[in-house]
C-alpha positions as CSV (number, residue, x, y, z in Angstrom):
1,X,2.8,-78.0,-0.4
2,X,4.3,-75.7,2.5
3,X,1.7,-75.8,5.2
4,X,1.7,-71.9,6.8
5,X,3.6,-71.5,10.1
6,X,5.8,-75.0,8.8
7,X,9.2,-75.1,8.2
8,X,8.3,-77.7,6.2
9,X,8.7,-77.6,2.7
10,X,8.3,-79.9,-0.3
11,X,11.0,-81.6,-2.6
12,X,11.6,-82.1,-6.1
13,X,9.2,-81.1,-8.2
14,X,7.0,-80.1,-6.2
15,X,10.2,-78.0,-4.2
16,X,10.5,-76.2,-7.4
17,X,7.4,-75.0,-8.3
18,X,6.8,-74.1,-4.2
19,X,10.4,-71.8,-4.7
20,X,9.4,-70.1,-7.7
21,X,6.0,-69.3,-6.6
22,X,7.1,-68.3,-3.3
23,X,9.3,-66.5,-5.1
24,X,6.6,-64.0,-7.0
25,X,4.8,-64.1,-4.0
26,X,7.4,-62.3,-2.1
27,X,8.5,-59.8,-5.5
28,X,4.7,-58.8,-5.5
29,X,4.7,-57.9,-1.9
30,X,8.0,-56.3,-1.8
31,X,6.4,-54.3,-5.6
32,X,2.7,-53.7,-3.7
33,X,4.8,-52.0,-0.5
34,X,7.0,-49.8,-2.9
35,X,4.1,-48.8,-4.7
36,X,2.3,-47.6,-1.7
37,X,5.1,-46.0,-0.4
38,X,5.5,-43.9,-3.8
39,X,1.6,-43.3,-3.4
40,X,2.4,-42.2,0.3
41,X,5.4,-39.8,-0.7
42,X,4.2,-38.6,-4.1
43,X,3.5,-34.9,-4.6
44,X,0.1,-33.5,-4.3
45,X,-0.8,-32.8,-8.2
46,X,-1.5,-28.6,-8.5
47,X,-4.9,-27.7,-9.4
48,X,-5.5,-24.0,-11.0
49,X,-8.3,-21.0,-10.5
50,X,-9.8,-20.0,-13.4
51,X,-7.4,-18.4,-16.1
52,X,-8.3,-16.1,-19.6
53,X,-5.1,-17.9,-21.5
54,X,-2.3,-15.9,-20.7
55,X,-0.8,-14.4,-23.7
56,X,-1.8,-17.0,-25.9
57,X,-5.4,-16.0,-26.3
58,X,-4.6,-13.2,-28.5
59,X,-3.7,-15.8,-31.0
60,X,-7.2,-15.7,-32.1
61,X,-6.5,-12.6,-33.7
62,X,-4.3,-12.4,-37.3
63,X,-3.5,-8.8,-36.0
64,X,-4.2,-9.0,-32.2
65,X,-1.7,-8.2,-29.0
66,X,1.2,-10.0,-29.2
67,X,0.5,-13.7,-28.3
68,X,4.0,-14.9,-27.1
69,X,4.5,-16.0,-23.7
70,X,7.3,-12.8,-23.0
71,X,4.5,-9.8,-23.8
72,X,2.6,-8.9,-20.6
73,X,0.7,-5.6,-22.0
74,X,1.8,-2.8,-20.4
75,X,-0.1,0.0,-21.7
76,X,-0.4,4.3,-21.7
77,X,-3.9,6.3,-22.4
78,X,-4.5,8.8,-25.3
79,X,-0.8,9.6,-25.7
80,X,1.1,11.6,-28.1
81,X,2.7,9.4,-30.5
82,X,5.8,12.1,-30.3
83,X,6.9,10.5,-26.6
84,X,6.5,7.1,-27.3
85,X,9.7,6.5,-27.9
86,X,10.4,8.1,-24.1
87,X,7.4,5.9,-23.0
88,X,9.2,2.9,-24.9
89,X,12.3,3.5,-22.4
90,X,9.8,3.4,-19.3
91,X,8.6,0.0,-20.4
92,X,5.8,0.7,-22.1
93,X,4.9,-1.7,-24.6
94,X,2.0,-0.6,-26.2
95,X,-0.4,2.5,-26.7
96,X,-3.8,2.6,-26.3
97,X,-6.3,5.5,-27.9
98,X,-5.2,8.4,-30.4
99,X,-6.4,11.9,-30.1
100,X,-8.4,12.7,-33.5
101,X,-6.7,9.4,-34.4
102,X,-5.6,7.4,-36.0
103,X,-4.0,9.4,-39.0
104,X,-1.2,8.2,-40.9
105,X,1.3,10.6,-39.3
106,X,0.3,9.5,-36.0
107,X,1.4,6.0,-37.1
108,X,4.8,6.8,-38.8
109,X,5.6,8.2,-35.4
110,X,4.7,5.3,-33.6
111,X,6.8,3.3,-36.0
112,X,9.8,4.5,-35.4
113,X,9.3,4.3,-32.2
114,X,8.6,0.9,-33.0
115,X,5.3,0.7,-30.3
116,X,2.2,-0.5,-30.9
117,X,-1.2,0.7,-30.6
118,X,-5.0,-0.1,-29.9
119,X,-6.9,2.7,-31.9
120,X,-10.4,3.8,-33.1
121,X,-11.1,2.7,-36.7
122,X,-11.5,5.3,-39.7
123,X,-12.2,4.8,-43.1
124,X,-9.3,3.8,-45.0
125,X,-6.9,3.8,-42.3
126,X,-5.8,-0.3,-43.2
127,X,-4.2,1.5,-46.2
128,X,-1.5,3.6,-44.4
129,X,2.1,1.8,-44.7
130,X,2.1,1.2,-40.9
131,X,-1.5,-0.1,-40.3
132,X,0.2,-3.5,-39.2
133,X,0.5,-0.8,-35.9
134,X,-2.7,-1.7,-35.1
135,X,-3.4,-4.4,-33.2
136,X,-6.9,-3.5,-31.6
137,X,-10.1,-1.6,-32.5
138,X,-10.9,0.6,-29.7
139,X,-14.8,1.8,-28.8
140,X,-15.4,4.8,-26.9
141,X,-14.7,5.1,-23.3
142,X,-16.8,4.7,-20.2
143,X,-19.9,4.2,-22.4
144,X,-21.3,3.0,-19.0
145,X,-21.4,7.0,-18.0
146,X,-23.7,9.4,-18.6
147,X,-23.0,11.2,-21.7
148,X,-22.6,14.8,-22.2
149,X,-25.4,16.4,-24.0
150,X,-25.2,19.2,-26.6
151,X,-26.4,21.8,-25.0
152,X,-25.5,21.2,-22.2
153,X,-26.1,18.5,-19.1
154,X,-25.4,14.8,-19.0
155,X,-27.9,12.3,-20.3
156,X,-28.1,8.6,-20.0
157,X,-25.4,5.8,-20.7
158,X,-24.8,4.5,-23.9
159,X,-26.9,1.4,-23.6
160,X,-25.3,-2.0,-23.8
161,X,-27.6,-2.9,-27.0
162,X,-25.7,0.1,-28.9
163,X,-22.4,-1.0,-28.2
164,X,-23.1,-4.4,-29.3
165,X,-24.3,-2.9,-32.2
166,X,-20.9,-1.4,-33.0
167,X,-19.2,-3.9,-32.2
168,X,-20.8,-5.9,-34.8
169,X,-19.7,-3.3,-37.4
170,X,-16.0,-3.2,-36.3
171,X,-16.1,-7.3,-36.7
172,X,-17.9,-6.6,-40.0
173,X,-15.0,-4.5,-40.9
174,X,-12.1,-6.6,-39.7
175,X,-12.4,-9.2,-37.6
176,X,-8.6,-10.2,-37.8
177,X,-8.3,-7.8,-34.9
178,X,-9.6,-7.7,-31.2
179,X,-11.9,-4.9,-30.3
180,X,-11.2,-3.1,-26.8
181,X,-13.8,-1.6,-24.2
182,X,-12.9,0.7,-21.4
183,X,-15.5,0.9,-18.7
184,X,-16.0,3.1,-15.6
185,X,-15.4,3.4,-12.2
186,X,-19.6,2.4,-12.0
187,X,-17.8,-1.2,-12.1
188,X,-16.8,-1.4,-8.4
189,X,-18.3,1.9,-7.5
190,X,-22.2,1.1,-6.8
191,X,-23.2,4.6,-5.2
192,X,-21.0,6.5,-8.3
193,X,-23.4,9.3,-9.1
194,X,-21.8,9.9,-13.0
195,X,-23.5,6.7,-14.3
196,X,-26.9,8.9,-14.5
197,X,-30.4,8.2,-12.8
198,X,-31.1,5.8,-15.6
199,X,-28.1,3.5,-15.4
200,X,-26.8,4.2,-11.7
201,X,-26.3,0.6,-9.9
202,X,-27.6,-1.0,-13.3
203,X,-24.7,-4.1,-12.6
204,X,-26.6,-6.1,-15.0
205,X,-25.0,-3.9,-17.9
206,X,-21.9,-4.7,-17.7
207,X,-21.6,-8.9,-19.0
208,X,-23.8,-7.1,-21.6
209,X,-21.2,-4.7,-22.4
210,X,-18.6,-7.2,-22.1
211,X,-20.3,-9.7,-24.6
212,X,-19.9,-6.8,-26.9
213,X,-15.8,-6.5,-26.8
214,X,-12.9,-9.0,-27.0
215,X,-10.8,-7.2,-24.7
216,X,-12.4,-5.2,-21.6
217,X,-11.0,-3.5,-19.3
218,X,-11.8,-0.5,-16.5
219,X,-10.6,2.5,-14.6
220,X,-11.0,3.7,-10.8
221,X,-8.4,6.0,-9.4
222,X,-8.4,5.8,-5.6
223,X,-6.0,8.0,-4.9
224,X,-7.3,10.7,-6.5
225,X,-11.3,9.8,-5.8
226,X,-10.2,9.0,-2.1
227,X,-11.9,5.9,-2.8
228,X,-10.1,2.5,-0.9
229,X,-7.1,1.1,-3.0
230,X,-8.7,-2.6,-2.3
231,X,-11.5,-1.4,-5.2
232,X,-8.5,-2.1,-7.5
233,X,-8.5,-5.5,-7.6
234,X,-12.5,-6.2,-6.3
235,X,-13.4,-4.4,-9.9
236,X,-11.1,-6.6,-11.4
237,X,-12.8,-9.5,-9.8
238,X,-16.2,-8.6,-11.1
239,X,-15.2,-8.0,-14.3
240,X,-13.4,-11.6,-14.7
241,X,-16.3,-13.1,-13.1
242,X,-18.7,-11.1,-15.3
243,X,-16.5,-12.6,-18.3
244,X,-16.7,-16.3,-17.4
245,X,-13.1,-15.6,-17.0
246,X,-13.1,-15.9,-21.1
247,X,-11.8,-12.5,-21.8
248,X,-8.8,-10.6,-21.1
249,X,-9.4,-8.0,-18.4
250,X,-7.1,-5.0,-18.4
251,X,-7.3,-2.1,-15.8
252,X,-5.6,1.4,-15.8
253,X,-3.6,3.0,-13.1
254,X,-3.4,6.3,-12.1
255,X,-0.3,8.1,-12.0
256,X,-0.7,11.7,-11.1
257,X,-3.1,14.4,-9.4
258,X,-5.5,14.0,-11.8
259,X,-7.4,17.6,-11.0
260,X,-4.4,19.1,-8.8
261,X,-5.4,17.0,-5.4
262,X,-3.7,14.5,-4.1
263,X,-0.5,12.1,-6.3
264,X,-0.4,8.7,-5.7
265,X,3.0,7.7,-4.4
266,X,5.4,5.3,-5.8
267,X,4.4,3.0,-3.4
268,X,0.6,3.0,-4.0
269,X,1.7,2.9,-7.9
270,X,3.3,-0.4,-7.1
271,X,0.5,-1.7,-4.9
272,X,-2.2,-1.6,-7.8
273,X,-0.1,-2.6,-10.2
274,X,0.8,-6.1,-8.5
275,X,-2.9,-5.6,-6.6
276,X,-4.0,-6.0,-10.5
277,X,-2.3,-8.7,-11.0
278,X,-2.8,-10.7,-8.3
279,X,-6.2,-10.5,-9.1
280,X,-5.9,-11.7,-12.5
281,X,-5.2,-9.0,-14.7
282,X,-3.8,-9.8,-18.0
283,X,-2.6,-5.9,-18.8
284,X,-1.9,-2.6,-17.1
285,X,-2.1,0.6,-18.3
286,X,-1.3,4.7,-17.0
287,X,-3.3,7.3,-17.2
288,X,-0.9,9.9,-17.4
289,X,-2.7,13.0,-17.5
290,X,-3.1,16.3,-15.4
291,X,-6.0,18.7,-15.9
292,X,-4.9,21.0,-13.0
293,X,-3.6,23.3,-12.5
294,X,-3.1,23.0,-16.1
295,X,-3.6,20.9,-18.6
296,X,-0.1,18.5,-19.0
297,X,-1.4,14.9,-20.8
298,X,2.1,13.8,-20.1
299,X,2.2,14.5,-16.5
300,X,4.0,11.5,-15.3
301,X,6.7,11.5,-17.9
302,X,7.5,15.4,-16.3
303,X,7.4,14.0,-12.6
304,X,10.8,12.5,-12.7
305,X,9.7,10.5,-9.0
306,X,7.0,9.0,-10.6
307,X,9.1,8.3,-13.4
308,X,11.9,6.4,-12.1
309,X,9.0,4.6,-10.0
310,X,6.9,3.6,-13.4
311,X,10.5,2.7,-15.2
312,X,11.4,0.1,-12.5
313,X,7.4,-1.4,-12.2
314,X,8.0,-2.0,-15.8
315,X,11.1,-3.7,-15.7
316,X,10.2,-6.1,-13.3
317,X,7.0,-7.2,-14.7
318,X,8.1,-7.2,-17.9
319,X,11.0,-9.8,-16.6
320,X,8.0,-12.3,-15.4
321,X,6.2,-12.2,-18.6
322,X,6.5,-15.9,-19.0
323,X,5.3,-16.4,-15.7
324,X,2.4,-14.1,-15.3
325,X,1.5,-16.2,-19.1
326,X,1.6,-19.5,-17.3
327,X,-1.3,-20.5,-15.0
328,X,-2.3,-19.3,-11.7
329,X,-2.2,-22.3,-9.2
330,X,-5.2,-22.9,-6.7
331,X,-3.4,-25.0,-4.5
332,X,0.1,-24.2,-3.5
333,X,0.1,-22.2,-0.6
334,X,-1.9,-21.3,2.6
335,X,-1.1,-17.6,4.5
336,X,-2.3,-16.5,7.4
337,X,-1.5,-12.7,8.8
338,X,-1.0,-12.0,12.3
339,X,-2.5,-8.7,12.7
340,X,-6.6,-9.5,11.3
341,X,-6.8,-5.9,9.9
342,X,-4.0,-6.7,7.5
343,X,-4.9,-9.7,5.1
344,X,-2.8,-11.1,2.5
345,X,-3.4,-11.5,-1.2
346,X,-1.6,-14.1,-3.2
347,X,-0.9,-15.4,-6.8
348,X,1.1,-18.2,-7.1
349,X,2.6,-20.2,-10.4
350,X,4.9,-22.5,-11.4
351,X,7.8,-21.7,-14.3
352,X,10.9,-23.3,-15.3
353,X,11.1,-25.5,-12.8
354,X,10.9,-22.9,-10.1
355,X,7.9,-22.1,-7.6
356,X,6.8,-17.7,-8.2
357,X,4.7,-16.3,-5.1
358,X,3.3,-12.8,-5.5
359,X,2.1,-11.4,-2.2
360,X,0.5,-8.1,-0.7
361,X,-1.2,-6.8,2.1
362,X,-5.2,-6.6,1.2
363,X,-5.6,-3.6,3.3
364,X,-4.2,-0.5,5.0
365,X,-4.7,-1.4,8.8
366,X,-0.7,-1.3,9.8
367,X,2.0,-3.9,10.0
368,X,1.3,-7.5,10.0
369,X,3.4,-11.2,9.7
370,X,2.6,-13.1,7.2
371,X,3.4,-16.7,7.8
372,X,3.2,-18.9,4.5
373,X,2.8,-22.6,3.9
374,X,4.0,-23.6,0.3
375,X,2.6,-27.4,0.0
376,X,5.3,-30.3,-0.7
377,X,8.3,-27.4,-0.8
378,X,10.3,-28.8,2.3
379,X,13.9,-26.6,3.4
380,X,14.1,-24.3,0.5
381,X,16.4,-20.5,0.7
382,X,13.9,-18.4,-1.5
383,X,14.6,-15.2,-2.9
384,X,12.5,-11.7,-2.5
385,X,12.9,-10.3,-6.1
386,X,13.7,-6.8,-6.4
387,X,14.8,-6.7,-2.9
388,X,18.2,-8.7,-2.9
389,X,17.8,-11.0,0.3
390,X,16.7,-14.5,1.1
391,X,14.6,-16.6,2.8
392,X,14.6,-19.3,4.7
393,X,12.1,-21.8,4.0
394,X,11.9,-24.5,6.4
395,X,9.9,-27.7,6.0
396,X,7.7,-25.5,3.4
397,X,6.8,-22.5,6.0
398,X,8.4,-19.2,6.2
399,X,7.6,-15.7,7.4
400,X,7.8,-12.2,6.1
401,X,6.4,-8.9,7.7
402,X,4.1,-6.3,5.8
403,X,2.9,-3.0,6.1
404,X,-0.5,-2.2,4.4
405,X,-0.3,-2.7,0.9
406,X,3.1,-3.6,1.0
407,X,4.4,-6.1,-2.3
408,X,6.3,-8.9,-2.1
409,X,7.7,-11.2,-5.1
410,X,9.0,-15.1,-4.0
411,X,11.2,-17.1,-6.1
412,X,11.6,-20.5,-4.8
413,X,13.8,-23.0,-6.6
414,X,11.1,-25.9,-6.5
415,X,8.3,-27.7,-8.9
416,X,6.7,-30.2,-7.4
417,X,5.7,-31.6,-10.9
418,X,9.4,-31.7,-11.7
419,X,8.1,-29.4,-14.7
């Protein structure tokens, strides 16, 4: 046998079985340093925050939402089935509520504008032709308000106890479709006064009123309630957390001056739209109507601004649908913003082999630069959707300025899973 440090080696037999376990010696080494270097270079595996299903939760339901990967639900309030084929144009995918509804008439018009709808149950309603329309039983709204009393005055909220109550009845009834709950502002809002003495800062309600719905969503309008647009996506937070992040959570936007005040622009549209999102919000909706200085239910279809703003929203997130279905990833990317006033919010996922970052500012304290590091990415060009310019991403960092609640959308050609 070789003695270590020798240049002496055996012979003949014994030379033989020295070279060929030598031999393995030196292929297990050369195997062991190839391995560690793999280990070394490999790709940091993604982990993901906590995520409701995407789309596919809805296939739960017979008759539910529409559980493939390209419907993101993108919604309208207590419209008239007339415009819905106008809405249909905007982007609007669904309709939620019917005044005195649903009647069968209200559903033939929905049907030929082909849109679907979320409505309140009536007696022999499944019988109409177009009752495959429905794909949600709606409660009533904001039952987390005080309640206007006959003669006059506002007494408490519905309790949670009666809405679970009805909610059994609608499951009695049909449980091959979800059933929907709106909730008020009294979500993010603690010091809201229109919850009532009885319920006001009652936060414990509210996983009781969710335990009682499939679908839950919420409404606060800061624009018009000159409330901070950042509510947006904290009620959303509460509401997913309130969940177990098990439900869907939808939210509703506002879109005009509700009681003749101030209009949101197209801009602040934008921001709690993606705000929503970014936040984990698995369906937007408008609220569309004006009470002053007169009554107009369709006021952002007559605005043609906020139109053309709502039309273009739309489009683009209804062109990520598959990726705003895939799951959000927890470790991709770290920001940091150069002006403290001004943080930023992200989302990111991974689809079709490409890297999607959805960015904002987080408040409205002026301009900021944002500087991102996207983990494993190396030199990259990325492109800002919607925006038609590029990016350069070098060794996984780049840079892009904000103002406020200014929205960004990333596309980087990159998966570090190789998915």
């Amino acid at each position: 046998m070789r003695i270590p440090g020798s240049s002496v080696r055996p012979g003949g037999i014994f030379g033989i079985i020295w070279f060929v376990f030598s031999s393995l010696a030196y292929l297990s080494l050369i195997a062991a340093i190839a391995s560690l270097a793999g280990a070394l270079n490999a790709a940091t595996p993604d982990t993901y925050l906590p995520w409701e299903g995407g789309s596919a939760h809805y296939r739960r339901w017979p008759n539910g939402p529409r559980p493939d990967a390209e419907f993101f639900p993108i919604s309208v309030w207590l419209q008239n089935p007339a415009r819905a084929l106008e809405y249909k144009t905007m982007g609007v995918n669904q309709f939620v509520g019917l005044w005195k509804g649903p009647t069968g008439e209200q559903l033939q018009a929905l049907a030929a504008a082909g849109m679907r709808v979320l409505a309140a149950y009536r007696e022999g309603i499944l019988d109409s032709p177009d009752a495959a329309l429905i794909r949600g039983w709606t409660m009533m709204d904001e039952p987390d308000n005080a309640q206007p009393k006959a003669g006059g005055g506002y007494g408490p909220c519905v309790f949670p106890e009666a809405i679970a109550e009805q909610y059994r009845k609608l499951k009695t009834v049909d449980a091959s479709r979800p059933v929907f709950l709106n909730l008020g502002q009294g979500v993010i809002n603690d010091a809201y006064k229109g919850r009532g003495s009885e319920c006001a800062r009652r936060l414990d309600h509210y996983p009781a009123y969710i335990r009682a719905a499939d679908i839950v969503s919420y409404d606060v309008y800061p624009v018009n309630g000159n409330y901070p647009l950042w509510w947006v996506g904290a009620g959303i937070d509460r509401l997913r957390k309130w969940a177990q992040y098990e439900k869907p959570i939808w939210n509703w936007i506002e879109t005009t001056a509700i009681r003749g005040g101030t209009k949101p622009s197209p801009d602040q549209i934008k921001a709690q739209v993606w705000m929503s999102i970014i936040h984990g919000s698995m369906g937007v909706g408008y609220f569309c109507h004006q009470f002053k200085p007169a009554l107009d239910e369709s006021a952002a279809l007559h605005d043609a601004e906020t139109r053309r703003a709502l039309t273009a929203i739309n489009k683009q997130v209804a062109a990520l649908a598959s990726v705003l279905n895939s799951p959000p990833v927890g470790n991709g990317v770290a920001v940091s913003s150069s002006n403290p006033d001004v943080p930023i919010e992200t989302m990111l996922k991974r689809y079709g082999g490409s890297t999607y970052l959805f960015a904002m500012g987080a408040r409205p304290g002026g301009e900021t630069t944002a500087t991102f590091t996207i983990r494993d990415c190396g030199d990259r060009t990325l492109t800002v959707l919607g925006e038609e310019h590029t990016i350069q991403v070098a060794a996984g960092v780049f840079r892009d300025r904000f103002t406020g609640y200014e929205v960004h959308l990333y596309k980087i050609p990159f998966d570090p899973g190789g998915r």
